[in-house]
N, C-alpha and C positions, 0 to 999 in steps of 0.2 A: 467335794467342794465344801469350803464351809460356809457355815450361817450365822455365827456369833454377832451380825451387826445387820443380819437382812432386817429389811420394812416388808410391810405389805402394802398391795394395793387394793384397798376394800373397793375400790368405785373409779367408772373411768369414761368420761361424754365428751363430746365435741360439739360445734354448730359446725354446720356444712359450710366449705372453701365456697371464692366465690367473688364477686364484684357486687354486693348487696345494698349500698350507697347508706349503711347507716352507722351509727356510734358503736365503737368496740366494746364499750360498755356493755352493751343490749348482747353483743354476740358472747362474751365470755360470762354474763348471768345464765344463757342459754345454755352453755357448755358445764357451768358448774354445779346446776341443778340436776342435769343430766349425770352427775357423776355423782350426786349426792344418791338420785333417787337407784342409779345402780348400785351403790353400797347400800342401800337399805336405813340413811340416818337422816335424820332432821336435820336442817341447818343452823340447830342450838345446840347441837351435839358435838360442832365443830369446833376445836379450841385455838386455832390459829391459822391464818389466812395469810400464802406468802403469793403477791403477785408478779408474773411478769412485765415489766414494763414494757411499755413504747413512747419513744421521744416522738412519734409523730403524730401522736392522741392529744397534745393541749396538756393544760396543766394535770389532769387524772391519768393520764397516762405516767408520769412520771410518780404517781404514788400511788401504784396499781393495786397493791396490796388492801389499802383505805376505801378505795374504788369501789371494789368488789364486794369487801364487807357492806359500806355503806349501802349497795345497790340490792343485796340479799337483805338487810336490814340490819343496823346496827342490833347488834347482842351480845358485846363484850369481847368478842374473840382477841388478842393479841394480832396485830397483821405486821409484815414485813413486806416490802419493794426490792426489785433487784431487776437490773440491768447489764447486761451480756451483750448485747446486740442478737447474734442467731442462736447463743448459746444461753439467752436469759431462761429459757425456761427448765434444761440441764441446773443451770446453777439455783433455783428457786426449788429442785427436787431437792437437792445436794441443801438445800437450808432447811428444808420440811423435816431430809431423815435426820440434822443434828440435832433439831426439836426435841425428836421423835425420841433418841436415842439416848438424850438428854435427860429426859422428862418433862420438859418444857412444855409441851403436848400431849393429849394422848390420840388426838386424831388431827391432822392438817389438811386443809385445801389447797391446792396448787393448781393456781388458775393465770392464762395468757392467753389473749386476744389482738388482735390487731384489725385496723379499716387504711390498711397501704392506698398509696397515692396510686394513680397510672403513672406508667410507661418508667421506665428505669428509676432504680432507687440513687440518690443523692444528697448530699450533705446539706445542714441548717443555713440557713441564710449568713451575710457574717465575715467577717478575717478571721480566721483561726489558725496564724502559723505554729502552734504546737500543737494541732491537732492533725495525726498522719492522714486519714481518710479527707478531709477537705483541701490537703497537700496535693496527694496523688489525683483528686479531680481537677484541682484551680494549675499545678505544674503540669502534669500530664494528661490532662484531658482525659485518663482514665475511670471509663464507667467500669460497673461491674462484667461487663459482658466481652468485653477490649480484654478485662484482667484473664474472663473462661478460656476467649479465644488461643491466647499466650499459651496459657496452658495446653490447649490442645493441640497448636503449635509443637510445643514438646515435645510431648508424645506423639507425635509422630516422628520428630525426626529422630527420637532418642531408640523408640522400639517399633517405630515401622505403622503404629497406628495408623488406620485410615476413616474418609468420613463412614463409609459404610459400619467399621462398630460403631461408631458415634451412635448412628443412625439406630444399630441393634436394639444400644439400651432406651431409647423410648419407645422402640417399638414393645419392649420386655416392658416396661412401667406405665405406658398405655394399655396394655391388656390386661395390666392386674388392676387398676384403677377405673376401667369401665366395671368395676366388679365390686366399686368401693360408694358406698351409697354416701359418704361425705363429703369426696371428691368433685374439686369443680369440672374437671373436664374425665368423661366417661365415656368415653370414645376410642374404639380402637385405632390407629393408623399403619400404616406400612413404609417402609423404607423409602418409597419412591415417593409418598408424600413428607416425608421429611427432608430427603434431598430434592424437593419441589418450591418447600418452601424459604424465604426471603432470607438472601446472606446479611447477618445482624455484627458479628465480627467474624470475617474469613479464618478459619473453617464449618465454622458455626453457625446452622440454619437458626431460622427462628424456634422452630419446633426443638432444636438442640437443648435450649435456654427455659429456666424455669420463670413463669410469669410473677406479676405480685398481686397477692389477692387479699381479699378480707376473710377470716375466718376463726376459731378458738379451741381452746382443746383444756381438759381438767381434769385432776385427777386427786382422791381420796386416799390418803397415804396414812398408817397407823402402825403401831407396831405389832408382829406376831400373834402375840397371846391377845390383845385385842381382838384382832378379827377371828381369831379362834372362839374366843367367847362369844362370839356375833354368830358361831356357826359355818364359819368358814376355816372346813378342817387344811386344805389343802390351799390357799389363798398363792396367787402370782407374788412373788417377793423380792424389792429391790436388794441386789446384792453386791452392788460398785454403781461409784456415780465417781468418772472422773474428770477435774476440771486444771489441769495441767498448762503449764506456760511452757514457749519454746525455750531452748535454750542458747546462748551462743557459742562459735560463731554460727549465725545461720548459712547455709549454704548454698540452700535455691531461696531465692526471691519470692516473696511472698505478700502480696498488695494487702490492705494501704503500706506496708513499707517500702520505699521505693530507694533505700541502700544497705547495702550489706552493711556488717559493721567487722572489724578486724581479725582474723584468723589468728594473729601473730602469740595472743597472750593464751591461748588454750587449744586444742585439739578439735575437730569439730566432731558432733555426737553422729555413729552410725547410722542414726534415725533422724527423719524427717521431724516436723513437728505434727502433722496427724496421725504417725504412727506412735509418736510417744503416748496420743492422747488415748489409745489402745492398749497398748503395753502396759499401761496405770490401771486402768480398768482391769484387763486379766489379771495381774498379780493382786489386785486386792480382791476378788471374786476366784483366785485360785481354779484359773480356769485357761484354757486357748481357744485358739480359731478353730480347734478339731473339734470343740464339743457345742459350737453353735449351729442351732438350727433354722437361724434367719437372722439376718442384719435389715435395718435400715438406717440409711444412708443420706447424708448432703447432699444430694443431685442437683447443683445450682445449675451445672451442666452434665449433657451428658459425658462427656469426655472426663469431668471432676467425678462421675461415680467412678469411672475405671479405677482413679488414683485412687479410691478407699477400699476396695478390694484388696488392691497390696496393702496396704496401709491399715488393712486388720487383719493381714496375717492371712488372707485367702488363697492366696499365691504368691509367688514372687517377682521383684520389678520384672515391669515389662511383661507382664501375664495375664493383666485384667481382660485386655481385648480377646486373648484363648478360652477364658471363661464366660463372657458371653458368647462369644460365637458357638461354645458348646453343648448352651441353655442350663451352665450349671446355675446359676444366680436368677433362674426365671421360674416362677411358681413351676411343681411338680422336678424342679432342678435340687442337684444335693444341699444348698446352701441358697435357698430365696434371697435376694436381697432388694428391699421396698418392695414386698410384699401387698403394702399398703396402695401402691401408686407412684409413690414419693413426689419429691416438686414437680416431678414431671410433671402428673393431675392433680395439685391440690394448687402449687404456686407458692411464695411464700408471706406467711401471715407471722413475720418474724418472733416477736415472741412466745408465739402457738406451737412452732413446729416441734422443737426438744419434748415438748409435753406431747402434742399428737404423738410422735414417733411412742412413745412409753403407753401411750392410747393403743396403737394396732400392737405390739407387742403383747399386752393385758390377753386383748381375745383373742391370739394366737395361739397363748401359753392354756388359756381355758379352753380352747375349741372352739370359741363361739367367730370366729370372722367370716361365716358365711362360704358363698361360693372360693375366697380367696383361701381357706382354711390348709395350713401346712398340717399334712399330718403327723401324730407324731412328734409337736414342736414342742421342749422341755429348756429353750434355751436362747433369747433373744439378747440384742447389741443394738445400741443406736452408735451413731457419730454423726457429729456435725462440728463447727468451730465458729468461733463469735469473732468481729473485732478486735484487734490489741493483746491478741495472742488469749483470747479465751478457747481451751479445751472445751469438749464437750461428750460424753460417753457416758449410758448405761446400761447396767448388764442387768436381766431380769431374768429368773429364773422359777419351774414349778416343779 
């Protein structure tokens, strides 16, 4: 593999998920001290502060970057804002390592919090007919959980899916997540209480479906010889951050777009667009899905883990369901995936999650996560995907 353009990650904290009723502010200074005081640096040490946003935080939310510094105290750093939707905290790595890599920095914070509303996530107050997501809820009535269900629809009638894998993978992401001391729900369950609980969109129980929560995640990002000079001979190091667009025509249906657009003038691409946002990632990390020793994953649903199975190259269409049922993808399986819990137990704290995922990765790749510890692990993936065709993928490696 090569490393001509790895970062490192000196430092890596979160605040624990959760319905905590207070300013995200408060959670992501939580998380970002945490990750400073794991890197071992002062917060005047840091030269550049890139935030995650949230459009649901009020006017600091949308200049996260200022937020944070300001809330650590102002001491000159350079700060940047960046917004993605699920993928803003991907795309605020992917701005740390240009920094980084630039000279712009010699060390950056990469810090995203959020304080989500209850009960299903939804568009700003408003007429916005150019804006696709407020389209698909105000035409379609479609929530986020209508769009899982479809999906899962799908897959069944395309490869025979039924609820009981549904049902597998939280029971697989519930047990690794009673194990995860940041995680809002730490609880095991069983199949029978997931197909017990309340139909949300037919196939999809409640327990199928990731909640939304409040919570933050941060991470210390420098380059190589940096944290070498710190003493950190062997440091975890980013080595692809990819933030890819689909391409046209598309050919499955993919919300907020709610129409195709014309096949006539090009060919359509072999790939999906979450498998493109994988295929970028490996060829710039010079690597495949044979030499990963853990993914985490988008689990808005569970039926949506399946699809990123295939869709990083784990197996082939129609294959996800044989790998859980086989406990490949379940701690002590050949290929962990959400290792961490994933939304299953944490929920989503939208601009946290890109960064948490690169969080349980860190102490995967060190040994240190505890009871959930992959042995062994030299080789982590995240994926998830933003609104508006935001990719989201990185590869870290020790």
């Amino acid at each position: 593999m090569s490393g001509g353009h790895d970062i490192a990650v000196l430092g890596a904290g979160m605040h624990p998920w959760g319905k905590w009723g207070r300013r995200f502010v408060e959670y992501g200074t939580v998380a970002a001290r945490a990750a400073l005081a794991d890197a071992g640096l002062d917060w005047s040490a840091v030269g550049s502060v890139v935030g995650a946003g949230t459009v649901r935080g009020g006017y600091p939310g949308y200049v996260a970057g200022a937020t944070f510094a300001r809330a650590l105290g102002w001491q000159g750093a350079r700060v940047t804002s960046v917004y993605a939707a699920c993928a803003s905290g991907a795309q605020a790595i992917s701005t740390a390592r240009a920094q980084i890599l630039s000279g712009l920095a010699e060390v950056v914070l990469v810090v995203g919090a959020d304080a989500a509303p209850k009960g299903f996530f939804a568009p700003a107050g408003g007429d916005r007919p150019d804006d696709p997501d407020w389209l698909r809820f105000r035409v379609l009535g479609a929530t986020n959980p209508a769009y899982f269900g479809l999906y899962a629809r799908r897959r069944m009638a395309l490869y025979g899916d039924t609820v009981d894998d549904f049902a597998r993978v939280k029971v697989k992401n519930a047990a690794a997540g009673a194990l995860n001391p940041y995680a809002r729900y730490r609880k095991a369950v069983t199949a029978e209480e997931v197909a017990g609980s309340a139909v949300v969109a037919d196939p999809l129980r409640l327990l199928d479906i990731c909640a939304t929560s409040d919570g933050a995640a941060a991470l210390v990002l420098c380059g190589v010889d940096y944290a070498r000079g710190r003493g950190v001979a062997d440091p975890v190091r980013i080595r692809a951050v990819s933030t890819v667009t689909p391409t046209y025509p598309n050919t499955v249906l993919d919300l907020p777009d709610i129409a195709t657009d014309s096949a006539l003038g090009s060919e359509p691409s072999p790939h999906s667009f979450r498998a493109s946002i994988a295929r970028a990632a490996y060829e710039e990390a010079g690597i495949g899905p044979e030499d990963l020793s853990l993914a985490e994953v988008y689990d808005l649903s569970t039926a949506l883990e399946l699809e990123w199975y295939e869709d990083l190259g784990l197996c082939g269409a129609g294959e996800g369901a044989k790998l859980v049922r086989e406990g490949v993808t379940a701690l002590g399986g050949r290929v962990p995936v959400n290792a961490s819990g994933g939304l299953a137990s944490f929920g989503e704290a939208v601009p946290a999650q890109a960064i948490a995922q690169v969080c349980e990765l860190t102490w995967q790749l060190r040994g240190t996560a505890g009871e959930r510890q992959i042995a062994g692990a030299r080789v982590g993936m995240t994926a998830n995907q933003g609104l508006f065709g935001h990719g989201s993928s990185v590869i870290a490696v020790r």
